[in-house]
Structures are given as C-alpha cells and as structure tokens.
C-alpha positions as CSV (number, residue, x, y, z in Angstrom):
1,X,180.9,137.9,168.2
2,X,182.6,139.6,165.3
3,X,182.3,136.4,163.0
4,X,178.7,135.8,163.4
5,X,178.4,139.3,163.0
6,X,179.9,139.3,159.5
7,X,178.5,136.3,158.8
8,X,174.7,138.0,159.6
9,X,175.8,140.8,157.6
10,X,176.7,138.8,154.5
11,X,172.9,136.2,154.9
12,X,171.1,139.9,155.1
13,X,172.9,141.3,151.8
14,X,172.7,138.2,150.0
15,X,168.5,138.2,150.6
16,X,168.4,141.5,149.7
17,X,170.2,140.6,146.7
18,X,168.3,138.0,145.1
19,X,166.8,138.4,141.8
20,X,164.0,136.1,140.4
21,X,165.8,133.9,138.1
22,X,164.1,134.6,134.5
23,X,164.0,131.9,131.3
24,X,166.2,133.3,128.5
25,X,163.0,133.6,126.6
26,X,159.9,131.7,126.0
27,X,160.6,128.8,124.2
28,X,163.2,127.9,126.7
29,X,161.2,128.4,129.7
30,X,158.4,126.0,128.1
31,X,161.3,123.6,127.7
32,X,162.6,124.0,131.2
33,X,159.3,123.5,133.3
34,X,158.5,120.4,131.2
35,X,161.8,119.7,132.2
36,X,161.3,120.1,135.9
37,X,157.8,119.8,135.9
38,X,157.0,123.2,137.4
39,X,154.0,125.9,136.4
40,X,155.4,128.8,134.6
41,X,154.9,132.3,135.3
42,X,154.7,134.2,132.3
43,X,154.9,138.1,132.4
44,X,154.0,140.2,129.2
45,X,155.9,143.8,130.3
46,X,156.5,147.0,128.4
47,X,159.5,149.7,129.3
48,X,156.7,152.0,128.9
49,X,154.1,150.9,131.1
50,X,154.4,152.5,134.5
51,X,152.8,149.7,136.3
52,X,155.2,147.2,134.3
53,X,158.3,149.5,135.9
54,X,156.4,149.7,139.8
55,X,155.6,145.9,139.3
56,X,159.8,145.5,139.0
57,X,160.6,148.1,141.5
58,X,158.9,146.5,144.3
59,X,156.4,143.4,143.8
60,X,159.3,141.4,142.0
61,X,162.0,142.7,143.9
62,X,160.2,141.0,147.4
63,X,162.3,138.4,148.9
64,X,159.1,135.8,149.5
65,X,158.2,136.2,146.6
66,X,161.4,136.2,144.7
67,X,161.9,133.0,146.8
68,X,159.0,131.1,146.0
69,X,158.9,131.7,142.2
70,X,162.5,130.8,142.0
71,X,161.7,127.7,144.2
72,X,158.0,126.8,142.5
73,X,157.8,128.0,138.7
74,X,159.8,128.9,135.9
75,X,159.5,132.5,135.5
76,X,159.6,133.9,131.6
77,X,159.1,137.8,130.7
78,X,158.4,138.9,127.4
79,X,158.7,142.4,126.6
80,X,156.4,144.1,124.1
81,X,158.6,146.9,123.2
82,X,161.4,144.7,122.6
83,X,159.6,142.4,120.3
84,X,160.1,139.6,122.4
85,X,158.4,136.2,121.7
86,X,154.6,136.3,122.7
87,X,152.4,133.5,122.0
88,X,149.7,134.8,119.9
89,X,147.1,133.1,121.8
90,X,148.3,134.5,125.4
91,X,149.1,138.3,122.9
92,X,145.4,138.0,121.9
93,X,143.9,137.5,125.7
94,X,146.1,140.1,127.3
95,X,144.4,143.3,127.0
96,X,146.3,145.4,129.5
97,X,150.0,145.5,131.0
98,X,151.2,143.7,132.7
99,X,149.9,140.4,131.9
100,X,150.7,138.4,134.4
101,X,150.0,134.2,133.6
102,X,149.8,131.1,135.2
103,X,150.7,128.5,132.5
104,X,151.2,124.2,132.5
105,X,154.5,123.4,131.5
106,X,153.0,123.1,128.1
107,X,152.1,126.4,127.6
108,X,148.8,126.0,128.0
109,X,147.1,128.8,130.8
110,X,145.9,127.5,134.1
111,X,144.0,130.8,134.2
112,X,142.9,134.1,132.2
113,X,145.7,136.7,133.3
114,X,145.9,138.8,135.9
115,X,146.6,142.2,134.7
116,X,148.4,145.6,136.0
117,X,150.1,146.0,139.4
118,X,149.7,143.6,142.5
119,X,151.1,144.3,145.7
120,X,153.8,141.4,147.3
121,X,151.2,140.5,149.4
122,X,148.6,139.5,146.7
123,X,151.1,138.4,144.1
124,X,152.7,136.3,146.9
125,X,148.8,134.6,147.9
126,X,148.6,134.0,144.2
127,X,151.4,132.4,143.9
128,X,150.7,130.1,146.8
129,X,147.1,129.2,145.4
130,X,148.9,128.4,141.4
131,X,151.5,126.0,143.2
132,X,148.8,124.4,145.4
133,X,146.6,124.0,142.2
134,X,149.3,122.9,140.0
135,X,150.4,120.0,142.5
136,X,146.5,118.9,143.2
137,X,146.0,118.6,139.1
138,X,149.7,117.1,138.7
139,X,148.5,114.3,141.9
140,X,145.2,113.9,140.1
141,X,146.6,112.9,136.8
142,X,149.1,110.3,137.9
C-alpha cells in the first residue's frame, strides 16, 4: 500500500510539473515541425502585458493542454520586449497581445490570430480543432 502510494504521489507531482516544451526560437521551431511534420503554435508575448502573464499563469500551465501541444505542435514564443525574432508578416497582423497563431510547418498561418487571454477550456477546443484541421489538409495533400 505504501509503494503504490509513493508511486501515486510521484505520477501526481510529475503532471503538475510539466511545462509546454518551447522551440529555442523561431527559426528553430520552423525547422523542427518541418521536421516532424506538426502545426506550430506561435505565441507573440510581452513581460508587460497582463494578459500575456495570466495567459502563463494559468491557460499554459493546464496539464491538457500542456499535454496536447507538447504531443500535437511545436510551440514557439517570441517576446516583444525582448526583441525576439517576429516575422514581420505575423508582427504586422498582430494588433494586440498576446497573439496567439496557428501556423503550417512552413510558417505560413493556418489562421488570422487569436488575440488576448483564453481560458484552458477554449484554448484546449482550439487546439483540438487546429490538429484536426492540420491532419484533414495534410490527408488531402498526399
């Protein structure tokens, strides 16, 4: 009884632990998904936007949908006050933060953005409908 309960104890901790595992930065995450053939999600953030911070705090920090972006997409984050790499197409179309995009493994959006906070229940729906697109246009081009 002790064992499995140590060995609950340890599943629980490591769930609640996991983090979304983010491309070093964009040019890598392009590579990557072309690479494993996976949609990218692309998130344009500032350290100053309030929903950028609440977005981290609790939407990205939800074990489904931590889990299914690590399991579905290459994720990439770009940070505006850090002068991170933005595409200036994606830079130009993003009118608010955070932009949130769904992008081919080319780079090229599936979608215009979605923009400021989403709770883990939306985010994790729109996740489910990008991966479910992605795989109907990836069957349909073979």
């Amino acid at each position: 009884m002790r064992k499995l309960l140590i060995v609950a104890l340890l599943l629980t901790t490591s769930l609640m632990a996991q983090e979304i595992h983010w491309a070093k930065d964009y040019q890598d995450g392009i590579i990557q998904a072309q690479k494993e053939h996976k949609p990218v999600l692309f998130i344009i953030s500032s350290h100053s936007c309030k929903y950028c911070l609440l977005l981290d705090r609790t939407t990205l920090k939800d074990a489904k949908v931590v889990q299914t972006i690590n399991k579905n997409f290459v994720a990439i984050r770009s940070w505006t006050d850090k002068r991170d790499y933005i595409p200036v197409a994606l830079a130009q179309n993003t009118p608010g933060l955070p932009g949130i995009w769904f992008l081919l493994p080319n780079g090229d959006p599936m979608y215009q953005p979605l923009l400021g906070y989403a709770k883990a229940e939306a985010f994790s729906q729109a996740l489910d409908i990008v991966r479910k697109e992605f795989i109907k246009n990836k069957k349909r081009v073979k």
